[in-house]
C-alpha positions as CSV (number, residue, x, y, z in Angstrom):
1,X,0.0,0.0,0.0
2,X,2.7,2.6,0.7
3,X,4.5,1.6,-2.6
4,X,1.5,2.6,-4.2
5,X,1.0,5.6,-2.4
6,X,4.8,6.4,-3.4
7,X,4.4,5.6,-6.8
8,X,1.2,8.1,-7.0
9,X,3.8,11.0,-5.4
10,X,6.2,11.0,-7.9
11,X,3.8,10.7,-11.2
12,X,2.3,13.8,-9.5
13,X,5.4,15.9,-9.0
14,X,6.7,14.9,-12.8
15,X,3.7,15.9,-13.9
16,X,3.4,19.2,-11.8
17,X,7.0,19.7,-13.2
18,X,6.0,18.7,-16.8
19,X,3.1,21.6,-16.6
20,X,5.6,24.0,-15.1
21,X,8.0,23.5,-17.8
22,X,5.4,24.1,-20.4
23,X,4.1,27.2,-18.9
24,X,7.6,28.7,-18.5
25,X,9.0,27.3,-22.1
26,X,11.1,30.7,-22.9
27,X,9.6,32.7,-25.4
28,X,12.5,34.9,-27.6
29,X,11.6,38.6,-28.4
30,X,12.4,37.7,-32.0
31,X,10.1,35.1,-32.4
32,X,7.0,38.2,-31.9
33,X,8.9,40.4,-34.7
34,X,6.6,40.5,-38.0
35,X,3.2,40.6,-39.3
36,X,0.4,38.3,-37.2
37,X,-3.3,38.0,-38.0
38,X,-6.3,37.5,-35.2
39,X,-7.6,34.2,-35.6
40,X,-10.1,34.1,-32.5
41,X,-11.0,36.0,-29.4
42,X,-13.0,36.1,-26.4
43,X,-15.6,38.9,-26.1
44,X,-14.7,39.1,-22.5
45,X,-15.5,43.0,-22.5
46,X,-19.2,42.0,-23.7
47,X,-19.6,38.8,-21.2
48,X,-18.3,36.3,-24.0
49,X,-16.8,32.9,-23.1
50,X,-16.6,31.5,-26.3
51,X,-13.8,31.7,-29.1
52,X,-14.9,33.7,-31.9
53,X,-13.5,34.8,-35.4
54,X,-14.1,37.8,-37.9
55,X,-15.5,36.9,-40.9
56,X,-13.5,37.3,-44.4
57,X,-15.0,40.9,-44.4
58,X,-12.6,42.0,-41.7
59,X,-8.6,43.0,-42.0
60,X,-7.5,42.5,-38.1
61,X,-3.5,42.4,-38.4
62,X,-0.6,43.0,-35.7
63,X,2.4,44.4,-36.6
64,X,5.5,43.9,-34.3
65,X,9.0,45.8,-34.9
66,X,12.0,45.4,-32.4
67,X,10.2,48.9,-30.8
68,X,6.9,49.8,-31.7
69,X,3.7,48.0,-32.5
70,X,0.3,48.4,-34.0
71,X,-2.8,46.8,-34.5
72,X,-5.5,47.2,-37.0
73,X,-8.9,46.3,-37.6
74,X,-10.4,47.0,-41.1
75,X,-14.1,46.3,-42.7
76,X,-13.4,46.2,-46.5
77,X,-17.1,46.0,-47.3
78,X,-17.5,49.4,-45.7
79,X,-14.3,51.1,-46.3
80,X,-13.9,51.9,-42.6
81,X,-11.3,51.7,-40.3
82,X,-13.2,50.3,-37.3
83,X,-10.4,50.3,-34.9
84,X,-6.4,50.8,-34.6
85,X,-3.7,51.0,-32.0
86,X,-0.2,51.0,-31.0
87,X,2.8,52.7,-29.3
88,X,6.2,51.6,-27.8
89,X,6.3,48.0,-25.9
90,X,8.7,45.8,-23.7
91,X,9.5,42.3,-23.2
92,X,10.7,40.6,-20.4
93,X,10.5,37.0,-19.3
94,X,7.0,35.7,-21.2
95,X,5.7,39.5,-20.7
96,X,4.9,41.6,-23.8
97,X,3.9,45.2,-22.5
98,X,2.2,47.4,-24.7
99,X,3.1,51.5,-24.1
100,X,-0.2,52.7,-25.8
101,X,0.4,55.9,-27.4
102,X,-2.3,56.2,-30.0
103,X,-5.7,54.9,-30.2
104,X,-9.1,55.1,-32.4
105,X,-11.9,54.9,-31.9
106,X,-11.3,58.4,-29.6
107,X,-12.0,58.0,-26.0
108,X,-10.6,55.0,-25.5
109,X,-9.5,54.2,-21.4
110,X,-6.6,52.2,-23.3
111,X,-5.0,55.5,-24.6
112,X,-2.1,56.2,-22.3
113,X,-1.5,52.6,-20.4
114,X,1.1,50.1,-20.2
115,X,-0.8,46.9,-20.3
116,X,1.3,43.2,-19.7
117,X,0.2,40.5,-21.6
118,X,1.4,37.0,-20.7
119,X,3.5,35.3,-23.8
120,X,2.6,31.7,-25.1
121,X,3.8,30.6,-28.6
122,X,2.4,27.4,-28.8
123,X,3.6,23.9,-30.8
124,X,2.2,25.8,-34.5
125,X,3.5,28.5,-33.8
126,X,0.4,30.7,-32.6
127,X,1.0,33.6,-30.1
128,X,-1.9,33.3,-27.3
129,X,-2.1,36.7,-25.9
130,X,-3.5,37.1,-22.8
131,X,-3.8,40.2,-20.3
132,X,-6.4,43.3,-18.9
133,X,-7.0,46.9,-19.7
134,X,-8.2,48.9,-17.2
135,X,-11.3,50.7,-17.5
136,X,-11.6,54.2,-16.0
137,X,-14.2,56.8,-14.8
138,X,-14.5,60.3,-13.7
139,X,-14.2,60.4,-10.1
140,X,-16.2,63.6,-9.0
141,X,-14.5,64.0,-5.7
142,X,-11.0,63.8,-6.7
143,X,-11.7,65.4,-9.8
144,X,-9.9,63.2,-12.4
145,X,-10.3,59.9,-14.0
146,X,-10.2,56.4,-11.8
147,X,-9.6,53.3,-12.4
148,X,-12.8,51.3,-12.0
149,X,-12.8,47.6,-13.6
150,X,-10.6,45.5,-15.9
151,X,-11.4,43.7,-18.8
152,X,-9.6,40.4,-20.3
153,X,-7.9,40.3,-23.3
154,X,-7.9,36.7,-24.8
155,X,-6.8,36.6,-28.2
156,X,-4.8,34.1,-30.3
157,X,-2.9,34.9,-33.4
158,X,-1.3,33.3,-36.5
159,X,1.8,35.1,-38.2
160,X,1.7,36.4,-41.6
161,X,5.1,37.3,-42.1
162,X,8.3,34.9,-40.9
163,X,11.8,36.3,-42.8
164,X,12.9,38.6,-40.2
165,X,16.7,37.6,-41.1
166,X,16.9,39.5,-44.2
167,X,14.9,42.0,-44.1
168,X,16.6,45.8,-44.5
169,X,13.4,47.8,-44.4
170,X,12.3,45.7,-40.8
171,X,11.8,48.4,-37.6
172,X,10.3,51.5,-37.4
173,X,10.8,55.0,-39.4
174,X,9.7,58.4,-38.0
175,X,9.2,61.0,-40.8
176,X,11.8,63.5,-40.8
177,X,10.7,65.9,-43.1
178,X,8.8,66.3,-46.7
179,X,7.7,68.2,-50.1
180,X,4.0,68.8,-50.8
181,X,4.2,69.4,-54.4
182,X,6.6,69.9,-57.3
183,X,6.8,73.5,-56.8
184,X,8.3,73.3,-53.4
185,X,11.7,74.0,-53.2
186,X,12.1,73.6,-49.5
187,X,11.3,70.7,-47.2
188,X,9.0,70.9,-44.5
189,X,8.3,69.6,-40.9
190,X,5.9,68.2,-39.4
191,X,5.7,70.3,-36.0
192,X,6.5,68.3,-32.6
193,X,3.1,67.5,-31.6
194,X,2.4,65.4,-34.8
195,X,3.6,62.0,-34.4
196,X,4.3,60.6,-38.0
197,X,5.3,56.9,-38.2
198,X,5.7,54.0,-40.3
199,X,6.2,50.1,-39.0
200,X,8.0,47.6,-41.5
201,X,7.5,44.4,-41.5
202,X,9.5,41.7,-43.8
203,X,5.5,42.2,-45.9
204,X,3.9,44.9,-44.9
205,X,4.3,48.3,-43.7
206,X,1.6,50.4,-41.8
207,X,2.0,54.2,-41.6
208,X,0.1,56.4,-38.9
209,X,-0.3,60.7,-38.4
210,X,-1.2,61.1,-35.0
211,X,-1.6,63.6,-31.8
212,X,1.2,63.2,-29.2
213,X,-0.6,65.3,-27.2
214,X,-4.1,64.5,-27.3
215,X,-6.8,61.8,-28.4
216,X,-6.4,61.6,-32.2
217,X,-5.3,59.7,-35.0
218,X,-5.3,62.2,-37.5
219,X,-4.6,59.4,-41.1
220,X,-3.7,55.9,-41.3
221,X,-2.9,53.3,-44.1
222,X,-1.4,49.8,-44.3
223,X,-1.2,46.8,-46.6
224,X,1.8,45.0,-48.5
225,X,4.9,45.9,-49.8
226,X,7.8,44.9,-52.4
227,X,11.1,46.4,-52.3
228,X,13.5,45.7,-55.3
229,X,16.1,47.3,-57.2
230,X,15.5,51.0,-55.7
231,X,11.6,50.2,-56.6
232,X,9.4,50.4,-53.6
233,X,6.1,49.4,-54.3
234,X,2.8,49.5,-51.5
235,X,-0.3,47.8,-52.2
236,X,-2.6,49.5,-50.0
237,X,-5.3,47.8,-48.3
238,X,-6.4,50.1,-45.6
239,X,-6.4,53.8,-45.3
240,X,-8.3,56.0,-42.5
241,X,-10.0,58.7,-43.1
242,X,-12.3,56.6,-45.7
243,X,-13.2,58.0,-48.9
244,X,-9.3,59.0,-49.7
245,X,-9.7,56.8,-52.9
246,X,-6.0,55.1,-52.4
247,X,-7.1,51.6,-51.0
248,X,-6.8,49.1,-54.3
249,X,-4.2,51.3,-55.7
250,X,-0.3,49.7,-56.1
251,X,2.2,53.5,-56.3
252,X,6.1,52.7,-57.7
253,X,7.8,55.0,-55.9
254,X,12.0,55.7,-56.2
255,X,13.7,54.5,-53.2
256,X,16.8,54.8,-51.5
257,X,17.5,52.7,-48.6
258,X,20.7,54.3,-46.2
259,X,22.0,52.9,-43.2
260,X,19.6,55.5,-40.9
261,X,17.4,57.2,-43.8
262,X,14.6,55.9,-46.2
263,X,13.9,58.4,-49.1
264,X,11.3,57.1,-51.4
265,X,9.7,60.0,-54.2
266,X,6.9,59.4,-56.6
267,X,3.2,59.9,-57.3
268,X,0.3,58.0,-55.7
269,X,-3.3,58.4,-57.6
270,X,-6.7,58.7,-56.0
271,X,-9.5,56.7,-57.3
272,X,-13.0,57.8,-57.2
273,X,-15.7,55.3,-57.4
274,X,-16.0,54.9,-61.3
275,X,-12.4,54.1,-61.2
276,X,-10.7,56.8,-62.7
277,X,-7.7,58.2,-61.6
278,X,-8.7,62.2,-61.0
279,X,-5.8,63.0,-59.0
280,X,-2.5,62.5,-57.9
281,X,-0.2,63.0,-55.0
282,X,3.3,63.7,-54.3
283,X,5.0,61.6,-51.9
284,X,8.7,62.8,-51.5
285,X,9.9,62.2,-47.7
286,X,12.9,61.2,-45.7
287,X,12.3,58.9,-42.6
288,X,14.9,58.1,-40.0
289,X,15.1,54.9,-38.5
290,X,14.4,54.1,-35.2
291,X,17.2,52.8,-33.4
């Protein structure tokens, strides 16, 4: 009897141990780097407990450079960019924190917090993200926002993107300064307050105009990318405000890749909804590269 009762001990602890080891399997900062698309969540904020996935309809996409992230979500059928995030973020043993530094739709409590999210890349090589937002409320006697309730975040993604290795364009670019049309013989600056970044990904690149100092996105677009031969290339499959006429459109633009500058000049055409192509814009800017 106390054999058995021996045996019993040790199956548990190797299989105590066997669950530790799984839950602590290291999880390399490299390995989140690149271009991941929602597969299922848990509507946790709305009382869900089931997993659930966006239909076909839906671009909902992650992008993950060695500083900076963003996440968008995109109805095609509607042209509207129904959500988008992102900022700076650390990692640290299994914990992925997200800096939040922009946020749509306005109002968001998420604007402004650092929120941890425990790290699982499981056997096929899906990142379960897990973690809460606080949710905040005016406090009337101390006069500011208070924090009031959390809510889960349960979400599990697949990656879309997986050469990291050789990618030059992969990290983050902040614009550094631009020309609005031909006639311009000066640059220009954005002034400090407008944040003005692009996030490369070994596919796809997203680029966001935002507030620094307040509760706005100002523009957004994202979608695919080629780079070859001092030819850049963007297929663009979002783009926020809607109506701008650019999502479906493919602009060749000149490109010059340096070891802390991108400079890329050419023309990108608005469609209307016939089709036509009734205008066009000048993109000729210099981003630095955020080391």
């Amino acid at each position: 009897m106390r054999s058995n009762f021996i045996v019993l001990v040790v199956l548990s602890v190797l299989f105590v141990g066997c669950a530790t080891e799984k839950q602590e399997k290291p999880v390399s900062k490299d390995a989140l780097l690149g271009t991941w698309r929602l597969i299922k969540y848990i509507d946790h904020a709305n009382g869900g407990s089931e997993w659930i996935s966006y239909s076909d309809d839906f671009i909902y996409e992650k992008h993950v450079t060695p500083t900076d992230f963003t996440w968008i979500k995109y109805q095609k059928s509607e042209d509207d960019l129904a959500g988008i995030g992102g900022g700076t973020y650390s990692f640290e043993n299994n914990t992925y924190t997200e800096d939040i530094k922009f946020f749509l739709p306005t109002g968001s409590s998420e604007l402004g917090q650092s929120i941890p999210f425990d790290v699982e890349i499981d056997d096929k090589g899906l990142w379960h993200h897990n973690g809460y937002a606080k949710q905040f409320e005016f406090d009337i006697d101390a006069g500011e926002m208070a924090a009031v309730d959390s809510v889960k975040i349960e979400e599990i993604w697949e990656k879309v993107s997986t050469d990291v290795g050789d990618n030059a364009l992969m990290g983050t670019c902040n614009l550094e300064s631009y020309r609005a049309s031909d006639t311009d013989s000066l640059r220009s600056e954005y002034p400090a307050f407008v944040g003005n970044i692009k996030l490369f990904s070994p596919s796809h690149f997203v680029w966001v105009k935002y507030n620094t100092e307040g509760d706005e996105v100002m523009a957004a677009a994202s979608g695919t990318y080629t780079n070859k031969s001092g030819v850049y290339v963007e297929n663009i499959q979002t783009c926020y405000p809607k109506g701008e006429g650019i999502v479906g459109t493919s602009p060749e633009l000149d490109a010059k890749l340096e070891p802390n500058n991108w400079k890329h000049t050419g023309q990108v055409y608005q469609l209307d909804s016939a089709g036509s192509e009734p205008n066009t814009l000048l993109i000729d800017e210099i981003w630095t590269k955020k080391l």
